[in-house]
N, C-alpha and C positions, 0 to 999 in steps of 0.2 A: 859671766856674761850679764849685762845689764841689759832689762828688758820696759817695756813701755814707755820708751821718753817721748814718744808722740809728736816728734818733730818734723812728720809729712803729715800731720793734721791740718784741714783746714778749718780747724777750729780751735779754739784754746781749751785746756782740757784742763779740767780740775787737779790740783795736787792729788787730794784724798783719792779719784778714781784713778789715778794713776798708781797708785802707794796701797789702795788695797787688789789692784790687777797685779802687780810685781810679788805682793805679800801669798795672793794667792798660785801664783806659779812655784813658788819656793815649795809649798810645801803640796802641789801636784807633784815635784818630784821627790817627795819626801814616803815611806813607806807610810804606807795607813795602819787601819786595824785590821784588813783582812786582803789588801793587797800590796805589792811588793812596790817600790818607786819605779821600775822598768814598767809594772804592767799599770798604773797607772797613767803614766805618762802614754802606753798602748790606749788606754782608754779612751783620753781623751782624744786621740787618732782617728780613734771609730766616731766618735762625735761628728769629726770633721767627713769622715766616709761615706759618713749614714746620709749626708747630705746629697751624695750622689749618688748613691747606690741605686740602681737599676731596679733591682729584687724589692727593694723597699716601695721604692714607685708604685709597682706594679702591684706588689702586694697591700696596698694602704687602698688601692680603686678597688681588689677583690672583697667579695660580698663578707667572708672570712678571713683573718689572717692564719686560722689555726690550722688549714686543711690545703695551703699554700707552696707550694715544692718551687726550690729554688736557692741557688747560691748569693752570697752575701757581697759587694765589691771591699773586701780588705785588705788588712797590714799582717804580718806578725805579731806574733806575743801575745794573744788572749786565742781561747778554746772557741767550739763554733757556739757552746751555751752565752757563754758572755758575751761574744761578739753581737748574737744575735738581741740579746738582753739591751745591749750600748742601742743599737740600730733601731729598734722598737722603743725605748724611752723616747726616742731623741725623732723619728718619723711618724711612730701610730701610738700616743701611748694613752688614747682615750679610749682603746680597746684592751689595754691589760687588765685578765681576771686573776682572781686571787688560784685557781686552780694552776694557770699558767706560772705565776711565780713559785708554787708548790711541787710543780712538775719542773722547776729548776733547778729546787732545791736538793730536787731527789736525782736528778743527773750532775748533782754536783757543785751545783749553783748556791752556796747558803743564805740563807735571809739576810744577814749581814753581810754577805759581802754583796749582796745586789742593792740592797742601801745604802754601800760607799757607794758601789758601781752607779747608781742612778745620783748620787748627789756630788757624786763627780763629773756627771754626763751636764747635767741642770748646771752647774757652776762653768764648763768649759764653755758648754753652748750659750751662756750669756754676756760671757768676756767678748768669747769671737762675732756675738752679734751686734755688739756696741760698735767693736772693729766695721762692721761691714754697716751701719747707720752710719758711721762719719765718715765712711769713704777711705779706711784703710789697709791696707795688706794685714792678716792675721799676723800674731806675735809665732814668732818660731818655739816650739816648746820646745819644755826647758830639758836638759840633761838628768835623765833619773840617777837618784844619789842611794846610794848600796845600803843596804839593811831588809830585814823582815818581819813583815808584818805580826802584832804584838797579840792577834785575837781580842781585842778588850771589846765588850758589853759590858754596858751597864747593868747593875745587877735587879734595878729595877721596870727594866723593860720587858714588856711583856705584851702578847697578840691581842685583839679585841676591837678596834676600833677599824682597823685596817686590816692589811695583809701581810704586815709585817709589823715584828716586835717591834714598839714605842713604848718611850718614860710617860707615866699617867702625867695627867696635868700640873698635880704638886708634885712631881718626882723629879723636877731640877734641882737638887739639893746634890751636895756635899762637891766630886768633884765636877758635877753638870750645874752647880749653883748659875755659872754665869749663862745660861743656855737662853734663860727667858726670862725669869725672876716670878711676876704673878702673870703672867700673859702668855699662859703656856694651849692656843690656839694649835687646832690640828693641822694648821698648816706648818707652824714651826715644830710641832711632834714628828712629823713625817718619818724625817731622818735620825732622830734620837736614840736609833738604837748603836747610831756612829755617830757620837758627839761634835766630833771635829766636823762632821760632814755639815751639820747648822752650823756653826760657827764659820765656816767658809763659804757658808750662802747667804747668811747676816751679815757678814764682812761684806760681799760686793751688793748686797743686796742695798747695805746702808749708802753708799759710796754714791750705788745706782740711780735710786728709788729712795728709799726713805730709814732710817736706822728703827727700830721698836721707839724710843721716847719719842721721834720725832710724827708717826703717825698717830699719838695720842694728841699732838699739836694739831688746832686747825686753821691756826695762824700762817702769814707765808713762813717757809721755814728760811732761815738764815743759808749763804753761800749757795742760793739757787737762784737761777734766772728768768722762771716761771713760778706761779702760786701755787697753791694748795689745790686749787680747783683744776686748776690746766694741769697739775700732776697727775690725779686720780682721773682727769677727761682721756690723757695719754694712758695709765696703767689701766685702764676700764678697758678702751679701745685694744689694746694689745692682746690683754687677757682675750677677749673674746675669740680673736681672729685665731690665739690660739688652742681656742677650747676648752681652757682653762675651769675645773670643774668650782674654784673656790670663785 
């Protein structure tokens, strides 16, 4: 099936965003490191869930979310830890402690896979919200494709900065070389302890926003239709509404 040709746009729509929205569905339904293509493609379902879910609502107005009772509105295919994990990234997650992701961990939830899980959540939720700025129907996802997931960590990632293992700042080398090169900022650490998972948020990220060489530019950048200043006026304003901690 061929997906994002964007021809009830009314707008015209870059190749490149197009080319890295299709690149990055291929391989949502491809197995990860620590989850399967079926519960993937689950994942990014709660994405779309979380957005209406009831319990979420209600629990994002309570004073707490940790002492919160209440069911989740879902799909099949992920546990109520993960579900709840999708649903929280994706509606309160300027209230996740590091105690809560350790208490995931220990029913089940491993550090690495709640860094695919979260950098799968972040990468769906910003396809589908392009989709709903230019006024489109979301993309049908895609058909998970059969295989299991490989467990790979990197062998130098490790806790300290955050709450979850991350490659220290020179620790893009060998097969994470392409990850960042010397620009290895905690916001592109995040998810390094799942390689692919930067690599799929630098792919639409660049598409979206701005590729790594092109923010060291402060020139307009090429094949955009607003500048340098009206890009960072739009990713400033966005950031904030979202709470965005960088």
């Amino acid at each position: 099936m061929s997906y994002f040709k964007y021809e009830n746009s009314p707008y015209v729509i870059r190749s490149d965003i197009a080319e890295a929205h299709a690149r990055f569905w291929e391989n949502l339904a491809s197995p990860g490191n620590w989850w399967t293509g079926a519960e993937r493609v689950a994942i990014a379902q709660e994405v779309r869930n979380a957005l209406s879910c009831e319990f979420c609502a209600s629990r994002k107005e309570a004073l707490s979310p940790y002492n919160f009772a209440g069911k989740h509105q879902h799909d099949e295919g992920l546990d109520e830890v993960a579900i709840d994990a999708v649903h929280r990234v994706i509606t309160d997650q300027t209230r996740i402690t590091k105690s809560w992701v350790e208490d995931n961990a220990v029913k089940g939830l491993s550090k690495g896979a709640y860094v695919e899980l979260a950098g799968l959540a972040v990468a769906v939720l910003s396809v589908d919200e392009f989709h709903r700025a230019i006024g489109v129907a979301l993309e049908v996802l895609p058909d998970a494709l059969p295989g299991a997931p490989d467990g790979y960590m990197p062998a130098l990632a490790s806790e300290g900065t955050g709450y979850v293992p991350m490659l220290p700042n020179d620790g893009a080398i060998g097969k994470e070389a392409d990850l960042w090169g010397d620009r290895g900022a905690n916001v592109l650490r995040a998810f390094s302890a799942v390689p692919n998972a930067v690599r799929d948020w630098m792919m639409i990220s660049s598409a979206q926003y701005l590729s790594l060489e092109g923010m060291a530019n402060f020139d307009s950048p090429e094949n955009r239709s607003i500048n340098r200043m009206q890009i960072e006026l739009v990713a400033g304003r966005v950031s904030a509404v979202n709470e965005c901690f960088y």
